[in-house]
SELO-712795 format. One line per field, with one value per residue (C-alpha): residue number from 1; x, y, z. Coordinates in pm, whole numbers. Layout:
nr	(NUM:...)
x	(X:...)
y	(Y:...)
z	(Z:...)
//
This chain:
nr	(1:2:3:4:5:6:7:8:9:10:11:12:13:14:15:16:17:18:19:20:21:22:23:24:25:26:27:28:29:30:31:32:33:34:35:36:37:38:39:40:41:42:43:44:45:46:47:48:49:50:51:52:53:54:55:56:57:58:59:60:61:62:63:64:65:66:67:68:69:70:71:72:73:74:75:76:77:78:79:80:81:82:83:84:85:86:87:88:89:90:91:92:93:94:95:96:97:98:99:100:101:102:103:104:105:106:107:108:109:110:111:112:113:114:115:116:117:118:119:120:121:122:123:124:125:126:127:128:129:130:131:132:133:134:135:136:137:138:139:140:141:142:143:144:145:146:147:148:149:150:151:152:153:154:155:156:157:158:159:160:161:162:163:164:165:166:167:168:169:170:171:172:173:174:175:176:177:178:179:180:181:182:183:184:185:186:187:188:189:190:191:192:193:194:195:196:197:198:199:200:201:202:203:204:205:206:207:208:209:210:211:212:213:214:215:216:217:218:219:220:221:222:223:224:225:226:227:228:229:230:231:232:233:234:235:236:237:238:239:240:241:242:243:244:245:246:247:248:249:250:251:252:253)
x	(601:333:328:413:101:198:-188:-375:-749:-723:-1042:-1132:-1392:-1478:-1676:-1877:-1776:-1374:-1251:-882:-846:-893:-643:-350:-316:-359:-112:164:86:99:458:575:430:697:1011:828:651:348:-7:-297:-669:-845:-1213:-1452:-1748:-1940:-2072:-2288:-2092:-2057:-1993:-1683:-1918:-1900:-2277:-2199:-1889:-2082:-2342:-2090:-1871:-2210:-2225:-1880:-1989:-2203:-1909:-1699:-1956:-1958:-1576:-1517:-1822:-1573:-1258:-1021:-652:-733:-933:-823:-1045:-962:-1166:-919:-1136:-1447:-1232:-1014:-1337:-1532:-1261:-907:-762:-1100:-929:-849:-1242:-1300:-1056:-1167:-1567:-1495:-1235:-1472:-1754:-1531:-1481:-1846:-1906:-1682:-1382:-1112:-904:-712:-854:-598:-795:-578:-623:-454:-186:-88:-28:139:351:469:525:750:918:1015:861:783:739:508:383:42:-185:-502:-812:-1061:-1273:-1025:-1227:-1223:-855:-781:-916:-699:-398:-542:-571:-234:-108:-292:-55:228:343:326:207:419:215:-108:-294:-636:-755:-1143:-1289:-1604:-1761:-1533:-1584:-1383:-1115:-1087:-1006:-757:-433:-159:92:-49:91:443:370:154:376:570:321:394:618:778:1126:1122:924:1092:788:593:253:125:-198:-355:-670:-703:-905:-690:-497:-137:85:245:393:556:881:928:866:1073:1376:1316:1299:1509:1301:1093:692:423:55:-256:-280:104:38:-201:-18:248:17:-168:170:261:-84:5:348:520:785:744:868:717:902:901:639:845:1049:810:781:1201:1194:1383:1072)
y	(-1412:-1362:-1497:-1271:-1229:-1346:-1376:-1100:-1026:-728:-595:-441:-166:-186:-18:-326:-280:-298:-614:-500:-439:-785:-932:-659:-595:-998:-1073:-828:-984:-1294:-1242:-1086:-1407:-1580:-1401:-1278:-1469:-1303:-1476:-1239:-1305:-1082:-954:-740:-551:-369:-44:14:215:147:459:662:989:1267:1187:820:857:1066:815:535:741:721:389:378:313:18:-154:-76:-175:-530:-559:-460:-746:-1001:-814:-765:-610:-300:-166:-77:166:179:395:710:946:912:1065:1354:1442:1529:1825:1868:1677:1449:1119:1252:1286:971:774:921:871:507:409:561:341:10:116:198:-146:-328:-406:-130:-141:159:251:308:511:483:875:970:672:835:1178:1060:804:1078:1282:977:967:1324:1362:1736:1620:1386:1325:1070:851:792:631:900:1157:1498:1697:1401:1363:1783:1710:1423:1643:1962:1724:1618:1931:2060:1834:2042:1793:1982:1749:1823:1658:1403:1177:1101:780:882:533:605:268:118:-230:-155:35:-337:-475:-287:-464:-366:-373:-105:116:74:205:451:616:697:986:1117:1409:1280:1444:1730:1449:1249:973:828:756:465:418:700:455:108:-23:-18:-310:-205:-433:-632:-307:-157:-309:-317:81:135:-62:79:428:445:667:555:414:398:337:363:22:0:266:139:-177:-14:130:-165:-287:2:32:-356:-217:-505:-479:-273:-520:-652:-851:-676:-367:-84:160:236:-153:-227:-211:93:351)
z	(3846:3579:3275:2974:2712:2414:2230:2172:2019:1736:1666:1324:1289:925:662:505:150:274:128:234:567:697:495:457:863:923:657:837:1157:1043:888:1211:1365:1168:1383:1711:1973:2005:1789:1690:1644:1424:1502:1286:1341:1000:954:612:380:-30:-182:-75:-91:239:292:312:543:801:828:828:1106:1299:1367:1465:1873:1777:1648:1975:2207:1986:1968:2390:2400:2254:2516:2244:2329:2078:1836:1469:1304:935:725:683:514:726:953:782:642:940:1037:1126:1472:1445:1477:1838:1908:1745:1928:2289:2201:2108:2379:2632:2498:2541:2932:2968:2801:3089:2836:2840:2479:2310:1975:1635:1339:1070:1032:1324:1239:925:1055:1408:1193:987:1324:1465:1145:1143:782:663:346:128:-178:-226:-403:-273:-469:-388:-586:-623:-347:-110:-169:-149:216:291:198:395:716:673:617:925:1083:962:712:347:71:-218:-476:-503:-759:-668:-879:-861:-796:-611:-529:-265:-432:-707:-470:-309:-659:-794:-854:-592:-837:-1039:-782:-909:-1222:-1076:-855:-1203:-1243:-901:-861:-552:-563:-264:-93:230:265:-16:115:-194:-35:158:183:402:128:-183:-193:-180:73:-243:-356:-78:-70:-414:-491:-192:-280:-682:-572:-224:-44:236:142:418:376:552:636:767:964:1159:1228:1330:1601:1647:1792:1989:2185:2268:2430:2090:1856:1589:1357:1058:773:409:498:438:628:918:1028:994:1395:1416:1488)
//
């Protein structure tokens, strides 16, 4: 009889000014490694990006299959890609070309892994969750957010309302305070929504918040970030359990 897997490599594609994504998707795993049996290495690979600008993303998006060739070097489990609006941008359904270009480079490469963008995890989560309705914040310029919402919608999930923060330099994205969000999310006309989405953006820090604004408010909080977990886990056939991270990660999805 074989031996069940229990440790498994994650591998982060990340844009080189995101300060967030290795340390919100780690921390969840980490706290799921405190009730489940499975242990999680985490892996990065850079591409140059500092300004959240379209001309920056594209370029950015680019150099996407240098990082999976890198990553499928070191045989990790699966791939995270977490830079949401590199992808929405670049046309509606593109997380679906993304995610077949680089899991096709990883077999090419010798080391098979399934690839997450946290783009298509937003819109299948809301999909799985049998949301039609959701209301965001998301740290990007107004047009960069207006085509965040018009991918999701796309989807066939309507977006009922939106704040875009305007932070363009992706440094200062990393460094706002999480907690912010719950006062935030006060300016948010979320009542016709069924999901709040608190961080349409892997790099704004926001994991501190979740529980709280979704305990406060009693309506179901997802972000970018615990989206992609949550698929993470499923491409690794686990649990999708992870303590305190909101309604998507309670095990029940």
């Amino acid at each position: 009889m074989s031996e069940t897997k229990t440790k498994f490599r994650v591998g982060l594609i990340v844009p080189s000014s995101n300060v967030t994504m290795e340390t919100e998707i780690p921390a969840m795993l980490h706290a799921r490694e405190l009730v489940e049996p499975e242990k999680f290495t985490f892996h990065s690979s850079r591409m140059r990006m500092k300004s959240v600008t379209k001309e920056e993303l594209e370029a950015m998006d680019n150099d996407s299959g240098r990082c999976a060739i890198e990553l499928s070097d070191a045989a990790v489990d699966v791939m995270g890609y977490a830079c949401l609006v590199a992808i929405m941008t670049r046309g509606n359904g593109y997380h679906c070309t993304s995610q077949e270009r680089l899991s096709k480079i990883a077999i090419e490469n010798g080391s098979p892994a399934p690839v997450v963008t946290s783009a298509g995890a937003i819109v299948d989560a809301l999909q799985i969750m049998g949301v039609k309705k959701v209301a965001l914040i998301a740290p990007y310029m107004r047009p960069l957010t207006e085509q965040v919402v018009g991918y999701i919608e796309n989807s066939g999930v309507e977006v009922t309302d939106f704040i875009a923060l305007e932070i363009a330099n992706n440094l200062e994205v990393g460094a706002q305070d999480p907690m912010n969000l719950d006062r935030i999310v006060e300016d948010l006309d979320h009542s016709d929504a069924e999901v709040i989405i608190l961080s349409a953006c892997v790099q704004m820090p926001s994991l501190e918040a979740v529980q709280v604004v979704q305990d406060r408010l009693g309506k179901p909080v997802i972000t970018a970030a615990i989206a992609t977990t949550y698929f993470l886990l499923k491409e690794l056939g686990l649990k999708t359990y992870v303590p305190n991270a909101g309604e998507l990660l309670n095990g029940s999805y």
